[in-house]
N, C-alpha and C positions, 0 to 999 in steps of 0.2 A: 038223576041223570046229570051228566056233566057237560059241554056240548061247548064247541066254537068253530069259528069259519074262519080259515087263512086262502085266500086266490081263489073263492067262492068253492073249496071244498070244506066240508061241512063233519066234522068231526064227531060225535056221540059217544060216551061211555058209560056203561051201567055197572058199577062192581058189588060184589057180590062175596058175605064170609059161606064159604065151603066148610061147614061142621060135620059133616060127614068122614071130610080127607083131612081134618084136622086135630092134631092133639096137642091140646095147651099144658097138659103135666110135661111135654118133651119140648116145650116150644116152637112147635111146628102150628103154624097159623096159617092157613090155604085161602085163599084168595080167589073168587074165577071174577074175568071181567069182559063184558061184550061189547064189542066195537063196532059201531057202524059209521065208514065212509060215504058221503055223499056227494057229489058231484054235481053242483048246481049252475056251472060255467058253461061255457058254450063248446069245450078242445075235451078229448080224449086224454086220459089220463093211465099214465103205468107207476103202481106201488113199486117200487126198485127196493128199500131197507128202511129199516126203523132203528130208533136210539130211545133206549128208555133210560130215567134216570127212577129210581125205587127210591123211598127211604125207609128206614125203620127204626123205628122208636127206640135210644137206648143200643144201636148197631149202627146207625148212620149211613153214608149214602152209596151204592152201590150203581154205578151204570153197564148198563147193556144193549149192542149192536149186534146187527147182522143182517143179509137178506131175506129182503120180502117180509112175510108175516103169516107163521103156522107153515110154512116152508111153499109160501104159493107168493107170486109177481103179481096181483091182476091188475088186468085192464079194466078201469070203471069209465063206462059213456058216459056223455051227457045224460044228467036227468036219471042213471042209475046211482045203486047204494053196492056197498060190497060191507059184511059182515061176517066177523069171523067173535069167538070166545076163546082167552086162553086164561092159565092158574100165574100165581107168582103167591110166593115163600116167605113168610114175615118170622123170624124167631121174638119179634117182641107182642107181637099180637095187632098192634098199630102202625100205622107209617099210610104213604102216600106215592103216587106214582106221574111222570112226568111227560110228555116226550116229541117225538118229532118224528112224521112219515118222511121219508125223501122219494119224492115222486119224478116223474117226467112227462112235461106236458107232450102229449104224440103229435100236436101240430104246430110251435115253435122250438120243440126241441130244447124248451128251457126247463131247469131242474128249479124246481119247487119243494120248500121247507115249509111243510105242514103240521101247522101245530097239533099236539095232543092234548089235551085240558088235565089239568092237575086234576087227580080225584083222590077221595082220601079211602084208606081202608084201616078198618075198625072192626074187630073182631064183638060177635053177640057178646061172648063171655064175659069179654071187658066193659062192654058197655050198659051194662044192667047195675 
Protein backbone atom coordinates (compact mmCIF):
# COMPACT_ATOMS: atom_id res chain seq x y z
CA UNK A 1 0.00 0.00 0.00
CA UNK A 2 1.10 3.42 -0.76
CA UNK A 3 -0.51 6.10 1.32
CA UNK A 4 -0.08 10.19 2.23
CA UNK A 5 -1.87 13.07 3.85
CA UNK A 6 -2.10 16.51 2.20
CA UNK A 7 -4.81 19.17 4.31
CA UNK A 8 -5.32 16.06 6.68
CA UNK A 9 -6.92 14.07 3.70
CA UNK A 10 -5.45 10.98 3.66
CA UNK A 11 -4.76 9.30 0.48
CA UNK A 12 -4.36 5.08 0.03
CA UNK A 13 -3.43 3.13 -3.03
CA UNK A 14 -3.32 -0.56 -3.48
CA UNK A 15 -2.21 -1.63 -7.19
CA UNK A 16 -2.72 -4.43 -8.60
CA UNK A 17 -1.35 -6.63 -12.11
CA UNK A 18 -4.76 -7.78 -13.83
CA UNK A 19 -3.43 -11.23 -15.64
CA UNK A 20 -6.58 -12.05 -16.55
CA UNK A 21 -7.19 -8.63 -18.99
CA UNK A 22 -3.74 -8.85 -19.72
CA UNK A 23 -1.59 -9.98 -22.72
CA UNK A 24 2.12 -9.60 -22.64
CA UNK A 25 2.84 -11.27 -26.27
CA UNK A 26 0.65 -7.91 -27.57
CA UNK A 27 2.05 -5.62 -24.91
CA UNK A 28 -1.06 -5.03 -23.23
CA UNK A 29 -0.23 -4.96 -19.35
CA UNK A 30 -3.50 -4.16 -17.17
CA UNK A 31 -3.14 -2.71 -14.14
CA UNK A 32 -6.42 -2.23 -11.50
CA UNK A 33 -5.56 0.06 -8.52
CA UNK A 34 -7.87 0.90 -5.39
CA UNK A 35 -8.16 4.07 -3.90
CA UNK A 36 -9.31 5.16 -0.76
CA UNK A 37 -9.82 9.00 0.29
CA UNK A 38 -9.94 9.81 3.88
CA UNK A 39 -10.91 12.72 5.34
CA UNK A 40 -9.39 13.21 8.66
CA UNK A 41 -10.09 17.14 9.08
CA UNK A 42 -12.77 18.84 10.54
CA UNK A 43 -14.64 20.74 6.80
CA UNK A 44 -16.64 18.69 4.31
CA UNK A 45 -14.91 18.00 1.25
CA UNK A 46 -16.00 17.69 -2.67
CA UNK A 47 -13.69 15.60 -5.19
CA UNK A 48 -14.12 18.25 -8.24
CA UNK A 49 -11.01 16.41 -10.97
CA UNK A 50 -7.99 14.55 -10.86
CA UNK A 51 -4.66 14.68 -12.90
CA UNK A 52 -2.69 11.66 -13.31
CA UNK A 53 0.69 11.50 -14.64
CA UNK A 54 1.51 7.39 -15.69
CA UNK A 55 4.84 6.39 -16.83
CA UNK A 56 5.95 3.52 -18.59
CA UNK A 57 8.90 1.82 -18.97
CA UNK A 58 10.59 2.33 -22.47
CA UNK A 59 7.05 4.74 -23.73
CA UNK A 60 7.58 7.43 -21.32
CA UNK A 61 5.27 9.77 -19.76
CA UNK A 62 1.82 10.30 -20.47
CA UNK A 63 -0.65 12.67 -18.42
CA UNK A 64 -4.14 12.63 -17.79
CA UNK A 65 -7.36 14.99 -16.54
CA UNK A 66 -10.65 15.19 -16.12
CA UNK A 67 -13.81 15.34 -13.68
CA UNK A 68 -14.27 13.75 -10.62
CA UNK A 69 -13.13 10.16 -10.59
CA UNK A 70 -15.14 6.87 -12.31
CA UNK A 71 -17.39 9.74 -13.40
CA UNK A 72 -18.83 10.54 -9.80
CA UNK A 73 -17.93 14.21 -7.60
CA UNK A 74 -18.33 12.98 -3.99
CA UNK A 75 -18.73 14.60 -0.96
CA UNK A 76 -16.46 12.97 1.71
CA UNK A 77 -17.50 14.13 5.65
CA UNK A 78 -15.50 14.45 8.30
CA UNK A 79 -14.23 11.15 9.53
CA UNK A 80 -15.58 9.30 6.21
CA UNK A 81 -13.52 7.46 3.37
CA UNK A 82 -14.67 7.31 -0.26
CA UNK A 83 -13.32 4.39 -2.35
CA UNK A 84 -13.37 3.74 -5.66
CA UNK A 85 -10.90 0.94 -8.17
CA UNK A 86 -10.00 1.69 -11.69
CA UNK A 87 -7.46 -0.18 -14.74
CA UNK A 88 -4.57 1.83 -16.46
CA UNK A 89 -2.63 0.35 -19.74
CA UNK A 90 1.16 -0.15 -19.49
CA UNK A 91 2.47 -1.44 -23.18
CA UNK A 92 5.95 -2.08 -21.38
CA UNK A 93 4.72 -4.13 -18.63
CA UNK A 94 6.28 -1.63 -15.92
CA UNK A 95 5.93 2.03 -15.09
CA UNK A 96 4.38 4.02 -12.19
CA UNK A 97 1.57 6.31 -11.55
CA UNK A 98 1.40 9.84 -9.99
CA UNK A 99 -1.14 12.45 -9.19
CA UNK A 100 -3.34 15.12 -7.71
CA UNK A 101 -7.28 15.19 -6.42
CA UNK A 102 -8.37 18.81 -6.89
CA UNK A 103 -10.88 18.99 -4.20
CA UNK A 104 -12.94 21.86 -2.51
CA UNK A 105 -13.16 22.48 0.98
CA UNK A 106 -17.45 23.01 1.46
CA UNK A 107 -16.83 25.25 4.45
CA UNK A 108 -14.02 27.84 3.25
CA UNK A 109 -14.62 27.40 -0.15
CA UNK A 110 -10.81 26.92 -0.64
CA UNK A 111 -9.52 24.57 -3.51
CA UNK A 112 -7.17 22.01 -2.29
CA UNK A 113 -4.42 20.08 -4.24
CA UNK A 114 -4.36 16.62 -2.84
CA UNK A 115 -1.68 14.49 -3.34
CA UNK A 116 -1.69 11.10 -4.86
CA UNK A 117 1.41 8.92 -3.69
CA UNK A 118 3.51 7.57 -6.45
CA UNK A 119 3.02 3.77 -6.61
CA UNK A 120 4.74 1.61 -8.86
CA UNK A 121 3.34 -1.15 -11.31
CA UNK A 122 5.16 -4.23 -12.15
CA UNK A 123 3.68 -6.77 -14.01
CA UNK A 124 4.04 -10.91 -12.30
CA UNK A 125 5.51 -11.79 -15.68
CA UNK A 126 8.37 -9.43 -15.51
CA UNK A 127 8.98 -9.89 -12.14
CA UNK A 128 9.78 -13.67 -11.67
Amino acid sequence: MFSTTTFDIKVSVVPQYDIKNSFPAENRFVFRYNISIENLGRDSIKLLSRKWLIFDLGFGFTEVAGEGVIGLTPIIEPGENFTYFSNVLLRSGVGSMSGIFFCKNLITHETLEIEVPKFNLVSEVLSN
